[in-house]
N, C-alpha and C positions, 0 to 999 in steps of 0.2 A: 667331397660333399656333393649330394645330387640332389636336384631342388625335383620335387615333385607337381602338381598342379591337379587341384580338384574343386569343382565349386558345386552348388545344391548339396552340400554333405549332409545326409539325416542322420548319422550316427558315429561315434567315434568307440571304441572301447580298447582296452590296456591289459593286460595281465602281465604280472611282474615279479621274477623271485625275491625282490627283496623289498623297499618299501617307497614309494612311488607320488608325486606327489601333481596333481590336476588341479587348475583353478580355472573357473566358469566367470566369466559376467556377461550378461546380458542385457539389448537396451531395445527397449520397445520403443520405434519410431511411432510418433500420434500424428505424424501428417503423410506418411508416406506406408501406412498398414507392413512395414516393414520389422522382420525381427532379426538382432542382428547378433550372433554366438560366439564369442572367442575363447576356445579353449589351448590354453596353455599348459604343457606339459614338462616335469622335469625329472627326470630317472637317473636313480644314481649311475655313476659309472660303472662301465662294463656291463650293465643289465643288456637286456633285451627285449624290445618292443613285441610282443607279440599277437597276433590278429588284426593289425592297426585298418578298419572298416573305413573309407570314404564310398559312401554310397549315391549315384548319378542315378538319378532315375531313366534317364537315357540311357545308359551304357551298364552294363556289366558289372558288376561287386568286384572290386578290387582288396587283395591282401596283399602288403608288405610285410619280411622278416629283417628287422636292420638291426647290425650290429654297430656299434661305437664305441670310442675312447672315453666320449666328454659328452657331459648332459649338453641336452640338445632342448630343443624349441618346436612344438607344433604347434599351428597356428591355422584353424580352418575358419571358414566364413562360412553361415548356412543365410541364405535370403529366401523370406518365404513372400509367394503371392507377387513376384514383379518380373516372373516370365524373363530375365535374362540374367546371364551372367556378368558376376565380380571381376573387371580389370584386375585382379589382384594372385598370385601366385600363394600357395599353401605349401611352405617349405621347410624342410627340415636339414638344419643348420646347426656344425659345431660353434662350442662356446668357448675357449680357450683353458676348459678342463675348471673352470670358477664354480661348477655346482649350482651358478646362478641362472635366471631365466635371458634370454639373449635380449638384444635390441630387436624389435620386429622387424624383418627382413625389409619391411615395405618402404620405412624410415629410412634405409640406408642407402637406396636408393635417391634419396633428395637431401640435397648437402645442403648443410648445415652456415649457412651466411645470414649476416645480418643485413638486416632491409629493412630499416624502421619506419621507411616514406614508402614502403610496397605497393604498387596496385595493379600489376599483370600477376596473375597465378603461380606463374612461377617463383617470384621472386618472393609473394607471399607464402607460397609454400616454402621454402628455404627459412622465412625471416621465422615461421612456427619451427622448423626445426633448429634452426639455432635454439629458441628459447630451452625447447623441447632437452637441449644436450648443456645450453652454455645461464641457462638460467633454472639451474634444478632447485627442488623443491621435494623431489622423491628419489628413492633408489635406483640408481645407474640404469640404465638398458630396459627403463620400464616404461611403454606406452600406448597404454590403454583409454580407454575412453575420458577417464578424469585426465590424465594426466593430457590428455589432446587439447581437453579446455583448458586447461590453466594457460597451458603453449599458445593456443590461439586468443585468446585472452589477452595476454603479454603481449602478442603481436599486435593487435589493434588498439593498444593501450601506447605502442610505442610513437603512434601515429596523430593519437591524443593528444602527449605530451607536447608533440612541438607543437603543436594549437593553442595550447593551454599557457605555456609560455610566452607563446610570441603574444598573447591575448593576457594575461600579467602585466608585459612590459609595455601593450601598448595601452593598458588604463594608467598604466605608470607615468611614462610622458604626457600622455594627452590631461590627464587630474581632471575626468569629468564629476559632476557629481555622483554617485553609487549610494542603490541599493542594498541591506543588510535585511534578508527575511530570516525571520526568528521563529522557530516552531519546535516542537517536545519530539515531533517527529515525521518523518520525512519516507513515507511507505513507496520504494524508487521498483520493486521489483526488478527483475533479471537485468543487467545492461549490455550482451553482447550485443542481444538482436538489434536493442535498442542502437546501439554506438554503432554498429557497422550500415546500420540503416542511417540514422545521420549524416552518415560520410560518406554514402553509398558507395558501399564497396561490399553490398550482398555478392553480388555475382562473384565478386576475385576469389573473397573466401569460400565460398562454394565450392568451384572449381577448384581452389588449391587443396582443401580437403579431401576430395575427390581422387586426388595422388595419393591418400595416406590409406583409399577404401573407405575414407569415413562423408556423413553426410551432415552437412551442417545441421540441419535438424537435430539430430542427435547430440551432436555435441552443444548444442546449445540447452538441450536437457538437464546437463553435467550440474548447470549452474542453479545454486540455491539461491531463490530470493535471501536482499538484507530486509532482514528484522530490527529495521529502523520506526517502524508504524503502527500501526492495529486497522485506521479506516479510511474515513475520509478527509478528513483533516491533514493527517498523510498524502494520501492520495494525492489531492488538493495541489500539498506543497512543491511536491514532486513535476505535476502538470506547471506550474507556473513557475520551475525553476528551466523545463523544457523550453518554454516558450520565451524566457527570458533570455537564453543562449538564443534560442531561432532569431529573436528580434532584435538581436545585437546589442543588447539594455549594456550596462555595466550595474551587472548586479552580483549577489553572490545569496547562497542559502548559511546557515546554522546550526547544527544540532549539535545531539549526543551519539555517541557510536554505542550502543545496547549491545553487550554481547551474549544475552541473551534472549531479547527481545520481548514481546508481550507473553506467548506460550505457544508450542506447536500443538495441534488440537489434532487428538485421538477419539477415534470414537468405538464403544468396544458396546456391551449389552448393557453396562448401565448407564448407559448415556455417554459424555462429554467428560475425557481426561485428558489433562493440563501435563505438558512436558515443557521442557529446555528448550529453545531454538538452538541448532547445532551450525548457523550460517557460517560462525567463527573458527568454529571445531579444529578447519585445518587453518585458513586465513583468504581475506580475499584480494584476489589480484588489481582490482580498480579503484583500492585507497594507496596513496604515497603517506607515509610517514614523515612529518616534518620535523627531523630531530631540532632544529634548530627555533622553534615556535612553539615557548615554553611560558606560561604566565602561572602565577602563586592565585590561589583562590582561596581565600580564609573563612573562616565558619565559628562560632563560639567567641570567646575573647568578651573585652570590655571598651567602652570609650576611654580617651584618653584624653584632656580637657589640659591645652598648653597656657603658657601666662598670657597668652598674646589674644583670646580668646578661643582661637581654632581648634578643632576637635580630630582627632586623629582614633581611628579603630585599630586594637592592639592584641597580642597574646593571643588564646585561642588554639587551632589548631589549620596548620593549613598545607593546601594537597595541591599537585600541579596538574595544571589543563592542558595535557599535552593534543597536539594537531596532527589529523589524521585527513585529506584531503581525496574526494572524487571529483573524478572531470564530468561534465556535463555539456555533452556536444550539443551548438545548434544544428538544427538539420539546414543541411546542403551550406553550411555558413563554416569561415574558420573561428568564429571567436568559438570558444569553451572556457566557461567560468565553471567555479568551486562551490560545491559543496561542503565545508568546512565541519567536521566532527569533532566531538572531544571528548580525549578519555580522561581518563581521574587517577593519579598514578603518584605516591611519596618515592622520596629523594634515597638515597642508601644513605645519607648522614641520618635519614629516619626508623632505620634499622638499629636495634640495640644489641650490640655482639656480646654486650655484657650477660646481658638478661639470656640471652638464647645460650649462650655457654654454659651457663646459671642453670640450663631445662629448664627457663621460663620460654618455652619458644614463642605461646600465642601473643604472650606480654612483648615480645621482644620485636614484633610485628604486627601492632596494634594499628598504628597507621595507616599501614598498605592493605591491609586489609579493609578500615573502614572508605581508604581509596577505590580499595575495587569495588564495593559495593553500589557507589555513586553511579556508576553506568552499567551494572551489572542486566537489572531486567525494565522495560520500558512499564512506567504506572505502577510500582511495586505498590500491595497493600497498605494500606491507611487506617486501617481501626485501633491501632496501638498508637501510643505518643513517638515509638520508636519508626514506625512506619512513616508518618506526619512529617517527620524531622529527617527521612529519608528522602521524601517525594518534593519536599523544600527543598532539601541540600541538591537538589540536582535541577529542579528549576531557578537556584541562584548562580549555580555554579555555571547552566548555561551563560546566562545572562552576562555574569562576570564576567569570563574568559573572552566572549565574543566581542564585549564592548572594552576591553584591554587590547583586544586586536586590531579593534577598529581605529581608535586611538592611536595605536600606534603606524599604521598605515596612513593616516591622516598628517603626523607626522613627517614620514617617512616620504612624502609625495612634497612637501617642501619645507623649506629652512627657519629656524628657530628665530626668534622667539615668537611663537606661534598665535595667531589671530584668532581667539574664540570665538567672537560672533562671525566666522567664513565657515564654521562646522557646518551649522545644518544648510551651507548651500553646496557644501561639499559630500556630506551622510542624509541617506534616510535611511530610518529603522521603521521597519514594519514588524508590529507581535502579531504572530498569528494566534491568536485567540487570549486568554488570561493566562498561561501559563508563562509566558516571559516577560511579566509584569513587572519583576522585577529591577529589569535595565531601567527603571524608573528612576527609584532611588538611588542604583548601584552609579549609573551616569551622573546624576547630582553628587554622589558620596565622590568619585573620581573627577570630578569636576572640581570642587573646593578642598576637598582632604589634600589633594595630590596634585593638582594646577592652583589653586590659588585665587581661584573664583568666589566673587561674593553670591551671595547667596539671589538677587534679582538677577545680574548676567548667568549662573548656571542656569536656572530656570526658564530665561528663554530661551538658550540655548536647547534644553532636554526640551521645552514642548513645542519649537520649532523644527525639532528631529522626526518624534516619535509620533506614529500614525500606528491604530490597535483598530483589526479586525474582531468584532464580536460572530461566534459560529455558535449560536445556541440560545434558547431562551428558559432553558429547563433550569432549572434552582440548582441540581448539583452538580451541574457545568460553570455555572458563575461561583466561579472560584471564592472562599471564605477561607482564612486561615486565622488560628486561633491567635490570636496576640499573645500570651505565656511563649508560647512555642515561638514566634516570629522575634520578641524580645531576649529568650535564649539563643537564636542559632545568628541572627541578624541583630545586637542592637544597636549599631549606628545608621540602618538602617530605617529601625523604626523609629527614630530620634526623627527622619527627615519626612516619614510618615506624618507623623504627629503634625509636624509644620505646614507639611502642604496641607493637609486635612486641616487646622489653626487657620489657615491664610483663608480656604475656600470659604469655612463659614464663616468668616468675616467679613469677608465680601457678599455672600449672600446676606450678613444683617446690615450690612450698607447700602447694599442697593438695591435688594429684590426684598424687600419687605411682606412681599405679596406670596413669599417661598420659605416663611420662615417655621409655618407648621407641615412642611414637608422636611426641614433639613434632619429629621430624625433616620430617614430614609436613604438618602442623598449624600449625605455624608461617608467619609471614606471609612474612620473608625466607629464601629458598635461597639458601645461600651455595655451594653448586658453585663451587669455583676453576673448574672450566671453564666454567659457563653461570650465573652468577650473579643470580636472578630476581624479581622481586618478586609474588607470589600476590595478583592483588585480589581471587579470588572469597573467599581466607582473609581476608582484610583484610575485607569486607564480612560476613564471619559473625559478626567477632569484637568490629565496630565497629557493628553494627546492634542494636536493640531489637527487631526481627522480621526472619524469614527464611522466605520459600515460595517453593514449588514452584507449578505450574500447570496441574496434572492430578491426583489422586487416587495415579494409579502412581507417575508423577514424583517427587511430592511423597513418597511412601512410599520407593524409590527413597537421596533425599536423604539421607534419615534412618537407611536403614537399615543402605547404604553411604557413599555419597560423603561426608557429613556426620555419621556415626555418630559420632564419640567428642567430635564438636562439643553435639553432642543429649544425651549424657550428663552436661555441664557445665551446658546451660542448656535444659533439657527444653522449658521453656514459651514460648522463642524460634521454635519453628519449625510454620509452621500449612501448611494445604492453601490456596489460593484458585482453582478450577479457571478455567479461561478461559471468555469468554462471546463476543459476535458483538452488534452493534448491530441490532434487527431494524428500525429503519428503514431503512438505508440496503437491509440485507441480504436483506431481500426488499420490505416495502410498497412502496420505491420502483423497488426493479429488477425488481420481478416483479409487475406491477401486478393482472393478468389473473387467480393465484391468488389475493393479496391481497383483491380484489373477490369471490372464493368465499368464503374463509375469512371473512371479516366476514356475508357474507351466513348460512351456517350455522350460523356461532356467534351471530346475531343480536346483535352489538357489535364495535367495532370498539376496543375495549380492550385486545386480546390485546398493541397494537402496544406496550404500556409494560407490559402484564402477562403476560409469554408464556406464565406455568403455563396459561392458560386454553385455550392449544392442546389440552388433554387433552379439551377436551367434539368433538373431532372425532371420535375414539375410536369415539363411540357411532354415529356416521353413515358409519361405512368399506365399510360392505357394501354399500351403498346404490348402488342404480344409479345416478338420478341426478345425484347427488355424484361418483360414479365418470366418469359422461360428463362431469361439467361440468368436473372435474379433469381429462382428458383433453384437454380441447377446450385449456383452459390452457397445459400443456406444450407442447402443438403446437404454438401459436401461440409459444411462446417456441423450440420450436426451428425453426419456419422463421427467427423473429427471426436468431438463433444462424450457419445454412446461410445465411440475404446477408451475413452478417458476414465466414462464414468465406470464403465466393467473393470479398467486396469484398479481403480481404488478403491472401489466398494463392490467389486463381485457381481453386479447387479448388474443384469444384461435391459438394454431397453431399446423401445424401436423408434426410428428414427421418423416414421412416417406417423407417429402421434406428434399433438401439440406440444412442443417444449415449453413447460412454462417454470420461469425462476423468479426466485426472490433470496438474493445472495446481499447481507450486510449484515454489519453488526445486533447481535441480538439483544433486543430490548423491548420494552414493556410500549413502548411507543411508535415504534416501528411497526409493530403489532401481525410476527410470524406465527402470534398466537390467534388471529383472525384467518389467517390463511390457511393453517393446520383445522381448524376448528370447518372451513370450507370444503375443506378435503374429507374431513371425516363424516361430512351430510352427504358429499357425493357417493362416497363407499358405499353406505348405506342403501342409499335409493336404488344404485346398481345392486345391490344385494337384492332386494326388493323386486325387483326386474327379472322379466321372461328372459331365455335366452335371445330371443327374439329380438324383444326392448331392445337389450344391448346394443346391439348389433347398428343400431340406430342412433346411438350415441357418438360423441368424440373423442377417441381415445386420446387422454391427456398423461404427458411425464410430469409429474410437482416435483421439481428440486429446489432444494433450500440449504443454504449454508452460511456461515458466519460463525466468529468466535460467540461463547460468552463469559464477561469476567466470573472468576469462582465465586466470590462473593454475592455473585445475586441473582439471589437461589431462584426465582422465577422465570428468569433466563435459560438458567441451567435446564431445569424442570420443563420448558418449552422444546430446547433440543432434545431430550429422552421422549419426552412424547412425539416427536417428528419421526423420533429413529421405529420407536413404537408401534407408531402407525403404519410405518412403510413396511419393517417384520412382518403386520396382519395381512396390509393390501396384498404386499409381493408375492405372499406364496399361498395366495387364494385363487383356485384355478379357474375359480368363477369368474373372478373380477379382474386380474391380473393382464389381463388383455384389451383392457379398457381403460386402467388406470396404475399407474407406480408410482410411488413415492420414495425419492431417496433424497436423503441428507448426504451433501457431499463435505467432505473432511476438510481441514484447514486452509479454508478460505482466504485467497491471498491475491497477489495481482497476477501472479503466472497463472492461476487456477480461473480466475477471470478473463482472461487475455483466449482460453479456449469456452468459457461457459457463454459469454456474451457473443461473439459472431452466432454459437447455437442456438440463439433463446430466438423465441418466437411472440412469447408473452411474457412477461417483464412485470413484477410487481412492485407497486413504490405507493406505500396503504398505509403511511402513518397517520395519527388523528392530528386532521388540519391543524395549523398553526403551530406544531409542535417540532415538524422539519425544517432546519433555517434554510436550506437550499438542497442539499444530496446533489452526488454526481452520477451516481451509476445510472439514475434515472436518463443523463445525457448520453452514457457511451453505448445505454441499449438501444433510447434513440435514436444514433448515429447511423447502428448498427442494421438498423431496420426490423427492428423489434416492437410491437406494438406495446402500450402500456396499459395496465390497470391502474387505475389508482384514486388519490383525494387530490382536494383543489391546495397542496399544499407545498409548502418549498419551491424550488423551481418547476414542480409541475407545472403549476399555472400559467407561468413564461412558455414552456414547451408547448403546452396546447395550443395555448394562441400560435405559436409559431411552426406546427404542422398541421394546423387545424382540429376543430372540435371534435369532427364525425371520424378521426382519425384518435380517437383518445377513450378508451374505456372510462367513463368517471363513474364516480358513487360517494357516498358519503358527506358529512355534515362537511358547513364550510368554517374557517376558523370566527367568524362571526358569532357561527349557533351556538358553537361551544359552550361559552361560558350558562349560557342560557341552562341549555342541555347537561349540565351540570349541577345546577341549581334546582329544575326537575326531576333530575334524579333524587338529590337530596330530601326533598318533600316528595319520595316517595309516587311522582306521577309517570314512570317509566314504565311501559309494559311490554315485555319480551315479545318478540316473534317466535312463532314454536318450533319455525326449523331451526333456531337458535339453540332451543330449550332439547329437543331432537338429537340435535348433534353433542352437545353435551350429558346428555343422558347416555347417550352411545359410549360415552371416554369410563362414565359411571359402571358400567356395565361388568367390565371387565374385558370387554371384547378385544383390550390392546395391550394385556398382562395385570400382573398382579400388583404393579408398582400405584401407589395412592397420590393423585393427583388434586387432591380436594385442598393444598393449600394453593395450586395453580386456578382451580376454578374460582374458589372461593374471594379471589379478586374482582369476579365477575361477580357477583352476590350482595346484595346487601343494598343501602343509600346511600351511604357514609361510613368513614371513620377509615385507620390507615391498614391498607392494602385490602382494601375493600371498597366499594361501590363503585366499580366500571369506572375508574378516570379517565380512560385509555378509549371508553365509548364504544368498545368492541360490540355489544349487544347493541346497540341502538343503529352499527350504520351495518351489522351482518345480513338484513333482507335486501338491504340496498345492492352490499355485494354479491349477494349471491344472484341477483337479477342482472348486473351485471357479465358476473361469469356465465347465465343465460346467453346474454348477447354474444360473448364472447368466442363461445360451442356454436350458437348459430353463423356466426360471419365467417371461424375457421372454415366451416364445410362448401361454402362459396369462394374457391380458390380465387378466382378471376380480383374480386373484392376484395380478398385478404392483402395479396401483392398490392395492389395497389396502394391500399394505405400502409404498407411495408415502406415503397419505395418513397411516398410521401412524406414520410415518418423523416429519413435519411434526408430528402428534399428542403425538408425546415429546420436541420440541426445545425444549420451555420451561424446562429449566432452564440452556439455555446460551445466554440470552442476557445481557450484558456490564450490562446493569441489575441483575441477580443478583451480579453478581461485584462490583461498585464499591460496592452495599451491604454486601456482604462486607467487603469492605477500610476502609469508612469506619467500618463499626462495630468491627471488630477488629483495625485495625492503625493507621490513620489517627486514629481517637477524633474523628471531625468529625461536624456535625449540618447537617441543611437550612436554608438560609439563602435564604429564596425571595425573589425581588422581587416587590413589593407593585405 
């Protein structure tokens, strides 16, 4: 065997008498403008390589003729654009005559030991290659870029484990009280970077990759976000599950493990197509499987009413919750708490070998299959009865499993016979939002069904536990479920419905006399003969020890309307806890380039756990150079940003225009349908314009991205006309130089984690009072991203806390609204004409042939449904666009811009999610620090 060595290879080529077979992958580095080639070669025996090309642009064209026994392995590296040479040898190497592809030679050089506590290079590099040989998952001798992460993966997951245990055993002894957050979903994005930054051990891995020729960046590519989430809700849970580990809490998260989550988003010429999430496809390395953490979750059935009077829920059908666990590192801390998942999964006694023998097969596995469906996709559709009864089954079945868990841990931490009023000094349960409403009744129902509780002690019990986050005030976010349907799938449940709802208005005609022609309202069951419904967000006000909001307005909002005569009964139920942003994840590790500024001129690097300390930038804003170094930053994150955006949507953009985004869920309230409809006046007027004109303008990028769900078609019809527009702009050579538009594809946290350190102008333009808080708004903040926006959600908070003249505003405030509403309806609303302008342009034709006039026609009209401007787009569009005036003018005065850049970052310390979880642990939760020693 002769090892050869060539690096800068631009070409390789083969010819072969017989039939020969080549595999290519390829991995675009997006922080290191790196491309990186591995071609694998394997020729049958006794063939003959001939012409084999590595070409050096330094040196000479070299040809080998080699002959062999045994398929053999080539293996070249090409690096483009980084001016030096690959440590790494290009060798061709027998295989012991197997036909198969070898071990890459580079591996075999780093023996293969275990080192599950690693943290010199070496021994990390070793503890990846054990995994790499003694923990497979793929075909022998194969290790390529996937298969490097899953290895390194395993390696830092090994490192986890003992954290996560030792931090088990020490809530175990110590039996503080604990957190239980309950949420539908848990949107965590990627966790290498995230895990290895926690336990900083960026550098080891780094370097130990570096032995394999690989570069961490890349391999941390490999990794698909879990499709645990959709927005911010998600998001949310995810930041305050970080900051709960950083803060040493004794807490834990809940969900469902989705294995195919909400939908991967395509976007092709007719707009927005809906796929599979493939997160699960092969499996992921950072859940343990707890065979042993097995609970029954029943659905259907009837009550069962004993001599003795007790009620027992019977028959049915019922499927097991099994436990699938993530670790969640604090940063620089050993505790690591759980993530807790649950899949949906029947017994093999529920297999019928009869039936399937029989050629009944679907009959003979009617269960497992209505099991897999339960955690199949995150929010499956609802407009059938059969949908309805799916999207229940799985927010009861969280709720179940979790509080059979809890229970039993509650147990398990000490000796029988167990003291039910020490529960809620021992649990809190927090719902985040209505969808775990459930552990309502489900706690009541296991409370007396199954311990033995009368029916006053479960009840204090359940509302001295349960504390219920409201995220919304939109009608069909407040969850209604149909009673029919709640009585078939639940009804021993809704037996205990009934009674709390009995009990509450009873007590309102006993003592609030003065609320008795409100209890039509306020009550938990609507009995509409024709839509007969059950209110969880009333059931969660009525059943909870605490109630908040998640913004300042929001929360004021709550209280002043939507839960007003609720707040008159129980004044000191209902608190603020505005939302926060994890600033690990949310800039130290995505925006690495400011991060190394900000440390450097706050001389500490403490801000990352103590964000108020952002305020000593403050005093260096003027600062020139603070100013270039900050500059130099952004830029580098937005070329990052411009390969990103060319690698997914082909669209080349420059980096030295305004970035401006608006990345979230697409909805009629959110309103990317004001922002498109801004874009499409500016085209125009550039159209309009000398070349001259132009030239005098500010060339702006508009990106915009988010899912929207398929069913709601105005949504959908908003992404087609974004993609529309950006088709016309883009390849207009008039204008294209002044302005682009591109919709970027499947919006998620990795796709965020590069779009926000790039953005420059940040949009967050819902119509006031409609946002109960957002977060993105904070992490562009953070980020040094100036905002446009309404006096809404936590904007309001931010302004004040970077200042005014530091804040694009516009638009009504949630005050006017109702007003401006009302005017509308009678008809006293009159458009602005660059409104009427830019919509006349969409009429045109100028952006395809596709007919947009059930999107417009929402804008049209006074009244009546899906018509007369609810959403106020027309009435606050002069505002914005006077805005986006200012906006063009302050970009062109760099000196100005930075400044309120750095400002921006300077007053983001109150919203980070370390702020808020100590919030909640000290005023709603009553939990204390439980560090591992």
């Amino acid at each position: 065997m002769k090892a050869v060595s060539y690096t800068n290879v631009s070409s390789f080529s083969v010819s072969s008498n017989r039939s020969c077979r080549t595999s290519t992958f390829s991995s675009y580095d997006r922080f290191q403008s790196k491309l990186t080639r591995v071609f694998l070669l394997t020729v049958p025996k006794n063939d003959l390589i001939h012409d084999a090309q590595f070409r050096n642009p330094n040196a000479k064209t070299k040809s080998k003729y080699l002959s062999h026994s045994h398929s053999i392995e080539v293996v070249t590296l090409l690096e483009v654009g980084r001016g030096k040479e690959l440590d790494m040898d290009a060798k061709l190497e027998a295989n012991g005559g197997s036909g198969k592809v070898g071990v890459s030679s580079v591996s075999t050089k780093i023996p293969a030991v275990a080192h599950p506590l690693a943290e010199k290079p070496d021994e990390v590099a070793s503890n990846i290659s054990y995994h790499a040989q003694f923990s497979p998952h793929f075909s022998p001798f194969k290790f390529e870029l996937e298969q490097a992460y899953y290895a390194t993966a395993e390696s830092v997951r090994d490192r986890l484990i003992r954290q996560w245990n030792e931090t088990y055993l020490h809530f175990h002894k110590v039996d503080p009280k604990q957190t239980y957050y309950l949420s539908m979903e848990f949107l965590q994005g990627r966790a290498l970077t995230n895990a290895i930054g926690n336990l900083n051990i960026q550098d080891a891995y780094a370097n130990a990759l570096r032995k394999f020729g690989l570069e961490l960046e890349e391999i941390t590519e490999q990794e698909k976000d879990a499709a645990l989430g959709n927005g911010g809700l998600g998001r949310l849970a995810s930041c305050f599950l970080d900051s709960m580990a950083t803060l040493n809490l004794p807490a834990w998260g809940y969900g469902l493990r989705y294995r195919y989550g909400l939908f991967k988003q395509r976007i092709t010429g007719e707009g927005q197509e809906e796929v599979a999430e493939d997160w699960l496809e092969k499996f992921s390395p950072w859940e343990v499987v707890r065979h042993d953490i097995l609970y029954p979750v029943r659905f259907f059935g009837q009550v069962e009413v004993n001599p003795n009077g007790s009620r027992k829920w019977v028959e049915g059908e019922v499927v097991q919750a099994l436990a699938y666990d993530v670790p969640i590192p604090g940063y620089q801390t050993k505790n690591t708490i759980s993530l807790r998942l649950w899949e949906a999964k029947a017994s093999a006694e529920d297999f019928n070998l009869f039936l399937f023998n029989d050629g009944q097969h679907d009959a003979a596995s009617v269960l497992h299959s209505r099991a897999q469906q339960i955690c199949a996709v995150l929010y499956p559709g609802d407009t059938t009865e059969g949908g309805k009864l799916l999207r229940l089954k799985q927010q009861f079945f969280l709720c179940s499993a979790s509080l059979q868990d809890i229970i039993s841990r509650f147990k398990e931490r000490r000796q029988g016979p167990w003291n039910w009023s020490e529960f809620p000094t021992k649990v809190a349960v927090q719902l985040n939002d209505t969808h775990p409403t459930l552990v309502i009744p489900e706690l009541m129902r296991l409370l007396m069904d199954d311990e033995g509780l009368g029916w006053d002690e479960a009840w204090d019990v359940t509302s001295r536990t349960v504390a219920y986050t409201n995220h919304t005030v939109l009608p069909e976010a407040l969850e209604k479920w149909s009673q029919p349907v709640m009585w078939k799938l639940l009804p021993r449940h809704m037996e205990i419905i009934q009674e709390i709802d009995k009990r509450f208005t009873a007590m309102i005609n006993t003592t609030r006399l003065d609320l008795e022609s409100e209890l039509s309202t306020m009550c938990i069951l609507d009995d509409n003969p024709q839509k007969p419904v059950v209110r969880m967000a009333n059931l969660c006000v009525v059943s909870s020890h605490a109630v908040n909001g998640v913004a300042q307005l929001h929360s004021d909002i709550l209280k002043s309307e939507l839960f007003a005569n609720y707040v008159s009964i129980w004044p000191t139920k209902f608190q603020n806890k505005t939302n926060g942003i994890t600033p690990r994840r949310w800039i130290q590790f995505c925006n690495p380039e400011l991060s190394g500024i900000i440390t450097k001129w706050l001389k500490t690097d403490k801000w990352v756990t103590n964000l108020d300390l952002l305020t000593g930038l403050r005093q260096f804003a003027d600062n020139e150079d603070l100013q270039a170094e900050w500059q130099s930053a952004k830029m580098a994150s937005k070329r990052r940003l411009a390969r990103y955006v060319l690698q997914v949507t082909g669209e080349s953009i420059d980096p030295d225009s305004l970035f401006d985004i608006q990345v979230k869920r697409i909805h009629e309230y959110k309103r990317q349908l004001l922002n498109i409809l801004g874009v499409i006046y500016r085209y125009k007027k550039l159209k309009e314009m000398s070349p001259e004109e132009r030239k005098k303008t500010t060339p702006r990028t508009v990106m915009i991205g988010g899912k929207a769900f398929a069913t709601y078609t105005n949504a959908v019809r908003t992404v087609r006309l974004v993609n529309d527009v950006g088709a016309a702009v883009n390849s207009d050579p008039e204008v294209n130089s002044y302005l682009k538009v591109v919709f970027v594809p499947n919006y998620n946290v990795s796709v965020a984690e590069v779009l926000i350190p790039g953005s420059e102008l940040s949009q967050h333009i819902s119509t006031a009072g409609m946002e109960a808080s957002g977060t993105s708004n904070m992490k562009f903040a953070l980020n040094g991203c100036l905002i446009i926006g309404t006096l809404d959600g936590a904007n309001v908070e931010i302004r004040e806390e970077i200042g005014e003249d530091n804040f694009f505003l516009f638009g009504a405030t949630a005050e006017d609204v109702p007003r401006l509403r009302k005017e509308r309806e009678n008809g006293l609303f009159k458009p602005d004409p660059r409104f009427e302008e830019a919509k006349k342009f969409i009429k045109s034709g100028v952006f395809g042939s596709y007919d947009y006039s059930p999107l417009l026609d929402s804008l049209e009209g006074n009244s009546g449904y899906g018509r007369g401007d609810y959403f106020l787009v027309g009435h606050d569009f002069p505002s914005y666009m006077d805005a986006q005036e200012k906006v063009d003018e302050v970009y062109r005065d760099r000196k100005k811009w930075l400044k309120m850049s750095i400002l921006s970052t300077a007053g983001s310390g109150k919203f980070s999610s370390d702020r808020t979880i100590a919030e909640y642990a000290k005023e709603i939760w009553n939990i204390e620090e439980c560090r591992v020693p």
